[in-house]
C-alpha positions in Angstrom: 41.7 -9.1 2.4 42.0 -11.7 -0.1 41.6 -15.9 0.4 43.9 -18.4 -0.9 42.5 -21.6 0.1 44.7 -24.1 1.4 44.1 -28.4 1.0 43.1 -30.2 4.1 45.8 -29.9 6.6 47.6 -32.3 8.3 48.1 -31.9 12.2 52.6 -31.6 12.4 54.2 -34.7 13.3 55.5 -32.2 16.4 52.3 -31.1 17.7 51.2 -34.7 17.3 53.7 -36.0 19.5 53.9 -33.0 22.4 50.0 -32.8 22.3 50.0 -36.8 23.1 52.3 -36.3 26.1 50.3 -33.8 27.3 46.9 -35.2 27.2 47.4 -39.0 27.1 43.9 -39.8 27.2 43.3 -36.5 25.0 41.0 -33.7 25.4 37.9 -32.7 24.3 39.0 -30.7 21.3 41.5 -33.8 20.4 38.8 -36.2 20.6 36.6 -34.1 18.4 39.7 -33.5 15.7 40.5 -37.4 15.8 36.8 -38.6 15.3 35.4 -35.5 13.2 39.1 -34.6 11.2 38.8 -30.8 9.6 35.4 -29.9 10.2 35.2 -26.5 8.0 37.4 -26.1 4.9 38.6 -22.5 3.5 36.6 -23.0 0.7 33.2 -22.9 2.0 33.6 -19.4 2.7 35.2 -18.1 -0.3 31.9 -15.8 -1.2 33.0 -13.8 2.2 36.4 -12.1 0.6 37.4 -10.6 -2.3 39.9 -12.4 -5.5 42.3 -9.6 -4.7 44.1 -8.2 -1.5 46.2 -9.5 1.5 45.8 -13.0 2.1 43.1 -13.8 5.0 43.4 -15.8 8.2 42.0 -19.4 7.1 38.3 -18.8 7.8 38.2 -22.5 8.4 40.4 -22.1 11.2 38.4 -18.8 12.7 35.6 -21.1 12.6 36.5 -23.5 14.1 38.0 -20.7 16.9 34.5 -19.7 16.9 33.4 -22.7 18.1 36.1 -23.8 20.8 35.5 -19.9 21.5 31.7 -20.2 22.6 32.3 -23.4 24.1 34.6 -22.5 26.7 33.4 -18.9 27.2 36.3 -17.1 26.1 36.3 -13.5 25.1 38.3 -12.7 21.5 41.7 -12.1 23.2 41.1 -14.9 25.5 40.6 -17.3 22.6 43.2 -16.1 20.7 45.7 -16.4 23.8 44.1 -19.9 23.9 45.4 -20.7 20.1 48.6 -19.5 21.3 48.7 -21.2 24.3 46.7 -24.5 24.3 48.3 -27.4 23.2 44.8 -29.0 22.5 43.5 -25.9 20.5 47.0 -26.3 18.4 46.2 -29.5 17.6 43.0 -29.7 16.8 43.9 -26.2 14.4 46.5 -28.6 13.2 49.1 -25.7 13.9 53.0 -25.5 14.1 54.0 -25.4 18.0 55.6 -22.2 16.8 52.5 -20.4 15.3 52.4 -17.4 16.4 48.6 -17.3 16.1 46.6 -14.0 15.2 45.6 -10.9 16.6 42.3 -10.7 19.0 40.4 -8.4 16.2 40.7 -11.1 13.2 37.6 -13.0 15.3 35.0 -10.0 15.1 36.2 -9.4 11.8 35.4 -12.8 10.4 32.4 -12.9 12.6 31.5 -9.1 10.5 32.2 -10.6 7.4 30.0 -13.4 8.2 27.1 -11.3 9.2 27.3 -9.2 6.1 27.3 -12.1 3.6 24.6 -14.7 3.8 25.9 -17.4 6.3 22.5 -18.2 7.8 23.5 -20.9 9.5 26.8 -22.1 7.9 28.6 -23.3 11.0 25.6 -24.9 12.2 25.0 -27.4 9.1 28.6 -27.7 8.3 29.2 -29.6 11.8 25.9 -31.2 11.2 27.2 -32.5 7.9 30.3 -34.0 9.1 28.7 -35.5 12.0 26.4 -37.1 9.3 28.9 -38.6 7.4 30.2 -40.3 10.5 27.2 -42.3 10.9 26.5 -39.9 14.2 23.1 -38.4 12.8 21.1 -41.2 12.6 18.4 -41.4 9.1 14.9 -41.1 10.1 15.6 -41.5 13.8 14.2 -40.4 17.2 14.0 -36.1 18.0 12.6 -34.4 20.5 11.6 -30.1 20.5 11.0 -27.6 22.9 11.3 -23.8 23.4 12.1 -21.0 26.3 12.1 -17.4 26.1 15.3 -15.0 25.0 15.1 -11.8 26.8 15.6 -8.3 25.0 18.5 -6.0 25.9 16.4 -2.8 26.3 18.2 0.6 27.0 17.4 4.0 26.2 18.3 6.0 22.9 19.5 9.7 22.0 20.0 9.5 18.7 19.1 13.0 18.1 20.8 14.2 21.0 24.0 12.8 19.2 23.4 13.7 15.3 21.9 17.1 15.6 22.6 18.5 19.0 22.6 21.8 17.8 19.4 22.2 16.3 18.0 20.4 19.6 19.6 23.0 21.5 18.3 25.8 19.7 14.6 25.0 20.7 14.4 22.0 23.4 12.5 23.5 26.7 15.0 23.5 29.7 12.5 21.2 31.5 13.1 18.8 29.4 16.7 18.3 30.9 15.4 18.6 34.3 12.7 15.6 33.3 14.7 13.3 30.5 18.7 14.5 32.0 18.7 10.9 34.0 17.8 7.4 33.4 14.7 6.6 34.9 14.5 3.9 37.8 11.7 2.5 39.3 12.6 5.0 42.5 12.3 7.9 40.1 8.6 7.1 39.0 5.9 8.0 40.9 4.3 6.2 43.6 1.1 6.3 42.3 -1.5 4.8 39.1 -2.7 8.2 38.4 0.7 10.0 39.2 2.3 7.3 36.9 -0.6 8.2 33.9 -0.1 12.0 34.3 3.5 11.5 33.6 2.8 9.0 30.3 0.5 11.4 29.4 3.4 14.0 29.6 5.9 12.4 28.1 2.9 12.0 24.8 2.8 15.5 25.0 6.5 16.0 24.7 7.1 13.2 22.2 4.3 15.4 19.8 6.3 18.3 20.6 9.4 16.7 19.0 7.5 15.0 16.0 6.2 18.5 15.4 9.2 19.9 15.5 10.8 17.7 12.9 8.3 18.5 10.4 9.4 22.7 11.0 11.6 24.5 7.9 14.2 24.7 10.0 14.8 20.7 10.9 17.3 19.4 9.0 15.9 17.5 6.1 17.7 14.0 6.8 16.5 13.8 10.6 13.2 12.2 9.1 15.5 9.3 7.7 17.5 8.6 10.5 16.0 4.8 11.9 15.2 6.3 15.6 13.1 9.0 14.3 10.4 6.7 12.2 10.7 4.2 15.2 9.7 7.0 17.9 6.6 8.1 14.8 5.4 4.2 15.2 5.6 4.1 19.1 4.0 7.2 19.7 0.9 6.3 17.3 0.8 2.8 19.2 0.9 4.6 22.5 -1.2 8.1 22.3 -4.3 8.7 21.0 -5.7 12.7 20.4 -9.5 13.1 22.1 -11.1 16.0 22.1 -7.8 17.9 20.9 -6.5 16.3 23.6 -3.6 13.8 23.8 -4.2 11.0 25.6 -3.1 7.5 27.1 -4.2 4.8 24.8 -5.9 2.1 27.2 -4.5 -1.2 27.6 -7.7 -1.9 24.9 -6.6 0.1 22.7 -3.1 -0.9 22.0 -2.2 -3.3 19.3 -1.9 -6.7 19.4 1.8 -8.5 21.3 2.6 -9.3 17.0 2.5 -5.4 16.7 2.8 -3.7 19.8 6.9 -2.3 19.9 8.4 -2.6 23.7 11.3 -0.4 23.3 12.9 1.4 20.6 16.0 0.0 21.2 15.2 -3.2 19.6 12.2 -2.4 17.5 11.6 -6.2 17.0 11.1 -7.3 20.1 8.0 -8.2 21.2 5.9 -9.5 24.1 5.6 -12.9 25.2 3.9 -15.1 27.7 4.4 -18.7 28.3 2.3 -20.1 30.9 3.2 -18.4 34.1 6.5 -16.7 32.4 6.4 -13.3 30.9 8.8 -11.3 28.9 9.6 -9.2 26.2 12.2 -10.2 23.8 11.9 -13.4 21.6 11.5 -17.6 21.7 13.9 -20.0 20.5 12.7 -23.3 19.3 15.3 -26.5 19.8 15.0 -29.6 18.3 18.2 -32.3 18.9 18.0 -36.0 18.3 17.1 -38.5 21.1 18.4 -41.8 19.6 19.8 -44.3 22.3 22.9 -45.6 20.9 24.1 -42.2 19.7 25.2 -38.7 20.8 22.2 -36.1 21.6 22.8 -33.3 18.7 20.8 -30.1 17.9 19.7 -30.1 14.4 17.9 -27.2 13.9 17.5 -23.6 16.0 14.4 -21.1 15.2 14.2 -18.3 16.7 10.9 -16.5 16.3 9.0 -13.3 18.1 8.0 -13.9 21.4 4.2 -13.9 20.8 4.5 -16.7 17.9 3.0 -20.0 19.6 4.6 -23.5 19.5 1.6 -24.3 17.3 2.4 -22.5 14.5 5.9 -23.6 14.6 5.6 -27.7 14.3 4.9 -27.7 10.4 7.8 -24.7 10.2 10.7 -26.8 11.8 9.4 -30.1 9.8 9.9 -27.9 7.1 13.4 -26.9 7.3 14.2 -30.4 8.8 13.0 -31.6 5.4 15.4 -29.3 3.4 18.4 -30.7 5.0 17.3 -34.7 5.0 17.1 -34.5 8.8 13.5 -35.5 9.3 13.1 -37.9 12.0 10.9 -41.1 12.3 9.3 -40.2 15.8 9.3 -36.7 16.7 8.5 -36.1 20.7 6.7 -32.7 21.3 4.7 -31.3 23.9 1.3 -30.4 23.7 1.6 -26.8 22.8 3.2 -28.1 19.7 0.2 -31.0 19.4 -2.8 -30.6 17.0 -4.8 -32.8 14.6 -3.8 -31.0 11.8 -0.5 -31.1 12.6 -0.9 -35.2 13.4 -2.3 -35.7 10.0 0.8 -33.3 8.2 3.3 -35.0 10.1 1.8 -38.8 8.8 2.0 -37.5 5.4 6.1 -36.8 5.8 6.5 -40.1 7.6 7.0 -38.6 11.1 5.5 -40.6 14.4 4.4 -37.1 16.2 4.3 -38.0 19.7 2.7 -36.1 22.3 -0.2 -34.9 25.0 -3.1 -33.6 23.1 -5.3 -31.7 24.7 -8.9 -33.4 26.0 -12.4 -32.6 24.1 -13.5 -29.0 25.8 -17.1 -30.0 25.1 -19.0 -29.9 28.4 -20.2 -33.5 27.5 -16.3 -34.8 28.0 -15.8 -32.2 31.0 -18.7 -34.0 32.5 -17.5 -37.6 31.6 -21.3 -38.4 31.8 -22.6 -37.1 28.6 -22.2 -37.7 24.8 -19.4 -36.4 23.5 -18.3 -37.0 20.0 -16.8 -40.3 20.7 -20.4 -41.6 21.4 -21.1 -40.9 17.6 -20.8 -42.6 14.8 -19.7 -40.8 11.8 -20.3 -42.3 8.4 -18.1 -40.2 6.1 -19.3 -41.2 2.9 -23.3 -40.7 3.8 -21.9 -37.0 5.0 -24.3 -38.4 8.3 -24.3 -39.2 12.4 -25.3 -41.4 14.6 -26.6 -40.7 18.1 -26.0 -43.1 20.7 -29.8 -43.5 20.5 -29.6 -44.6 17.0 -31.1 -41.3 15.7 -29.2 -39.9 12.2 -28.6 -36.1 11.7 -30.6 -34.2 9.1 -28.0 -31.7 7.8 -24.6 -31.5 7.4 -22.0 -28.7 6.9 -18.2 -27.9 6.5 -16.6 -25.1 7.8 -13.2 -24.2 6.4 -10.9 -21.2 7.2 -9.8 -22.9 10.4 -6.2 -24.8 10.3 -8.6 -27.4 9.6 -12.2 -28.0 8.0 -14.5 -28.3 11.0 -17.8 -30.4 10.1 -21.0 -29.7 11.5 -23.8 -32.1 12.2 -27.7 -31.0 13.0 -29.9 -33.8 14.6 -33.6 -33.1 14.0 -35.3 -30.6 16.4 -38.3 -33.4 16.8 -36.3 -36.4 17.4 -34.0 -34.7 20.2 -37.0 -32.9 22.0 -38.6 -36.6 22.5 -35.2 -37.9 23.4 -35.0 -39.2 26.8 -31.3 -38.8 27.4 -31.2 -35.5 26.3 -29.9 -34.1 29.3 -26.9 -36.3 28.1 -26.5 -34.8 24.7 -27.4 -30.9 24.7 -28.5 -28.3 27.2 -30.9 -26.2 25.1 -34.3 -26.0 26.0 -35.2 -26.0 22.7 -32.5 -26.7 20.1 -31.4 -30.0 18.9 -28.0 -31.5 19.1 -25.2 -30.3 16.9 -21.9 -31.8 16.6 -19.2 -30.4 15.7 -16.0 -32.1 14.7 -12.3 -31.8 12.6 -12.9 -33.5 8.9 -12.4 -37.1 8.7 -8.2 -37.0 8.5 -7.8 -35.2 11.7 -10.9 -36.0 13.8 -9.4 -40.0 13.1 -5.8 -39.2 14.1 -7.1 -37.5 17.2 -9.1 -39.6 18.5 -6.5 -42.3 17.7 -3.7 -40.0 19.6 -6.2 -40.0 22.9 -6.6 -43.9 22.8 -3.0 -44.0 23.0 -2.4 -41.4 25.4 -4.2 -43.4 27.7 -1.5 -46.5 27.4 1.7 -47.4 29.7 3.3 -47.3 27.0 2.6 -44.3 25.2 4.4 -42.4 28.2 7.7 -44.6 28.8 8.3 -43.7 24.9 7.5 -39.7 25.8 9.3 -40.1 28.8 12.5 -39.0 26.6 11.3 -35.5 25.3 12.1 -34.4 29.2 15.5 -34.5 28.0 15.2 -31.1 25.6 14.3 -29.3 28.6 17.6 -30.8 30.1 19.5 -29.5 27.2 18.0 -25.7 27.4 18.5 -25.8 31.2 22.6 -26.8 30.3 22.7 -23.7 27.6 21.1 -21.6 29.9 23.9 -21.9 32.5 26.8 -22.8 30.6 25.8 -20.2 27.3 23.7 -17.9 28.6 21.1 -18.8 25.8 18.3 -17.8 28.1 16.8 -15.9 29.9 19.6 -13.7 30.4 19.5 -10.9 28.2 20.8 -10.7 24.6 23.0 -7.6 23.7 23.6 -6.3 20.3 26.6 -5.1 18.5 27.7 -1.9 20.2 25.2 -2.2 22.9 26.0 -1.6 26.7 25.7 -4.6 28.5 25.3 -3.2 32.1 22.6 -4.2 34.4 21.1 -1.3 34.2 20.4 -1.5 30.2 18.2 -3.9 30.4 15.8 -1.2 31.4 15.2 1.3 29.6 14.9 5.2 29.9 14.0 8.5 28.2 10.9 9.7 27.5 10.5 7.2 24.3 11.5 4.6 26.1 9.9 5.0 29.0 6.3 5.3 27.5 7.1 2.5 25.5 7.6 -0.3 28.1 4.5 1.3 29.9 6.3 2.7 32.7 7.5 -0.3 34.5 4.1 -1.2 36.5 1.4 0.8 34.4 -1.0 -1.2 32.1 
């Protein structure tokens, strides 16, 4: 298919009129057409289809489909029944009454074509760029960020069962039918830790039988290339170990880290996660939508990361991208996962207020609230010295880099301390003087200077409004299905029962349900 791009058009006097008599006080859709006019034009997708061939739906008008579509929860025929049907869908498409719409499969076409070109997030900033241009997206104003988990459709594969059945056939032990013929359940496992081991340790076994048998002269040559195979080679190193010419288990020890460590081969991305008292294995989506108070709450960027990533290592990340689309804000409300000095400091530099909890000192001198912690010193920077609150001044001094940020390290001298009597205050060594340790001057200033104001009335009546992100994931959640119901790929079953997963790959892979 071929695109001829059409001008901006011009909702029909007709469909102006009926859609008015309809919906007096308009809809949702007719508000958004009157306030935003065309959102997406033909010609921002015109790298998605050839110069030559039959002329293409208007991809601005798919997209904009796409949108209403997700909205209301529609499948493809029921949205486009609902361009057909819907008086307020016609208008804001600025149809003819008597267009006769499109067949159900144009919508996963586009949405193919869009997934094999490079949209990213075209959709995304095109709405975000007309909502700018209306004066809706506020220049350096208030945004707020949070995150919650995305689970992983997990099901069971036999990819070799389907693209060389023969060859399976002519050597597979019958047992294996009897063992791998039905999904496995949680009633199907056995009761037992040591019943549950004996069969992981099984399944190894078999899974090195079939590795083995790929690498035989008579295994077809392409098998080794076919995706499943190489991810069943990388789950099978992860999971077994060979002691003693024996396969074995790997301990929970000896596994790779949640960054590495694959949870089914059915998604070979998906990774383990753990967020406070929430565990899952799939992936984390990071929101950040503005908070101004005379203006509409709007998402302005979405990253969605592997589940072990921490909120940490996202905060410079989503300033980052913010930055490439001139959507920084002034005051940016996070919470204290997403908090740290460096990150304070980083955010001053681009003109962003980063407001949040940061975590207390964890020395056992602030713990205590009775001894010296390292707002008893004082630190002069230039001198590269310390002073105790007994007016004593350290003797060395050292910087430690490779951290997220230098750490500086201050020795006091072994005679002075000994003699000190508050030393009890200051250091619980018998015989060892005091050493502080603290960020470099940048950060250890802007976090001290975020716990003075943490402290204030103030400070959390202004954070008061980052509660309102977790509002907004709660609303997606229920209305979207963002999270934490499960995601499911192209061409993926999405019965209940696929979410867990089965086989003998599969099964050693998401460590038989209650195992390690």
């Amino acid at each position: 298919m071929s695109l001829h791009p059409a001008d901006e058009r011009i909702i029909p006097e007709e469909t102006i009129r009926v859609a008015r008599a309809a919906f007096p006080k308009g809809s949702v859709y007719m508000r958004m057409r009157d306030a935003l006019g065309p959102i997406y034009t033909d010609r921002a997708f015109a790298a998605l289809f050839p110069r030559r061939g039959q002329p293409a739906e208007s991809p601005a008008r798919l997209a904009l489909v796409t949108v209403m579509q997700f909205a209301d929860g529609l499948t493809d025929r029921q949205a486009a029944d609902a361009v057909r049907s819907r008086i307020d869908w016609t208008y804001a498409l600025a149809l003819e009454l008597t267009d006769a719409g499109f067949d159900a499969s144009v919508l996963s076409e586009f949405r193919d074509r869009l997934l094999s070109g490079d949209p990213a997030q075209v959709l995304f900033e095109r709405m975000l760029e007309v909502v700018r241009s209306h004066k809706l997206l506020k220049e350096r104003g208030r945004a707020r960020t949070d995150s919650t988990h995305i689970l992983a459709a997990i099901r069971t594969l036999n990819t070799l069962a389907t693209v060389a059945p023969d060859w399976l056939r002519g050597w597979v032990p019958s047992v294996w039918f009897d063992r791998y013929g039905r999904r496995f359940e949680e009633y199907r496992l056995p009761p037992g830790k040591a019943g549950r081991y004996a069969l992981a340790e099984q399944m190894g076994v078999d899974g090195s039988t079939l590795l083995t048998a790929l690498h035989r002269p008579d295994a077809p040559d392409w098998l080794w290339r076919v995706p499943a195979v190489e991810t069943l080679r990388q789950v099978w190193v992860q999971q077994f170990i060979i002691r003693e010419d024996q396969l074995q288990w790997r301990t929970a020890e000896e596994l790779p880290s949640s960054a590495l460590l694959i949870r089914s081969p059915y998604d070979s991305e998906a990774r383990y996660g753990q967020k406070r008292q929430t565990a899952w294995t799939g992936y984390k989506v990071h929101l950040t939508e503005t908070c101004d108070d005379d203006l509409p709450s709007l998402i302005t960027t979405v990253e969605t990361t592997a589940a072990p990533t921490t909120d940490y290592e996202m905060t410079a990340l989503i300033h980052e991208h913010l930055a490439q689309h001139a959507r920084l804000p002034g005051v940016h409300l996070i919470d204290t996962g997403y908090m740290s000095a460096d990150h304070i400091v980083t955010s001053g530099e681009r003109g962003i207020d980063l407001v949040g909890p940061v975590a207390e000192e964890k020395s056992w001198q602030a713990q205590a609230k009775e001894g010296f912690d390292s707002t008893a010193f004082v630190i002069d920077w230039e001198a590269q010295r310390a002073r105790c609150p007994q007016g004593h001044l350290s003797q060395k001094w050292h910087m430690r880099t490779g951290q997220p940020s230098p750490v500086l390290h201050f020795r006091f001298s072994r005679t002075a301390c000994r003699a000190c009597p508050v030393r009890s205050k200051c250091t619980q060594s018998a015989t060892l003087p005091r050493v502080l340790t603290i960020y470099a001057q940048p950060a250890f200033e802007a976090l001290q200077a975020a716990r003075r104001r943490q402290q204030s009335a103030e400070f959390w009546q202004q954070y008061a409004c980052r509660a309102g992100i977790e509002g907004t994931i709660a609303h997606r959640e229920r209305a979207y299905g963002l999270a934490p119901r499960p995601v499911y790929w192209v061409g993926q079953d999405p019965s209940p029962a696929s979410v867990y997963g089965s086989g003998p790959e599969h099964v050693a892979a998401r460590r038989l349900a209650r195992g390690r």
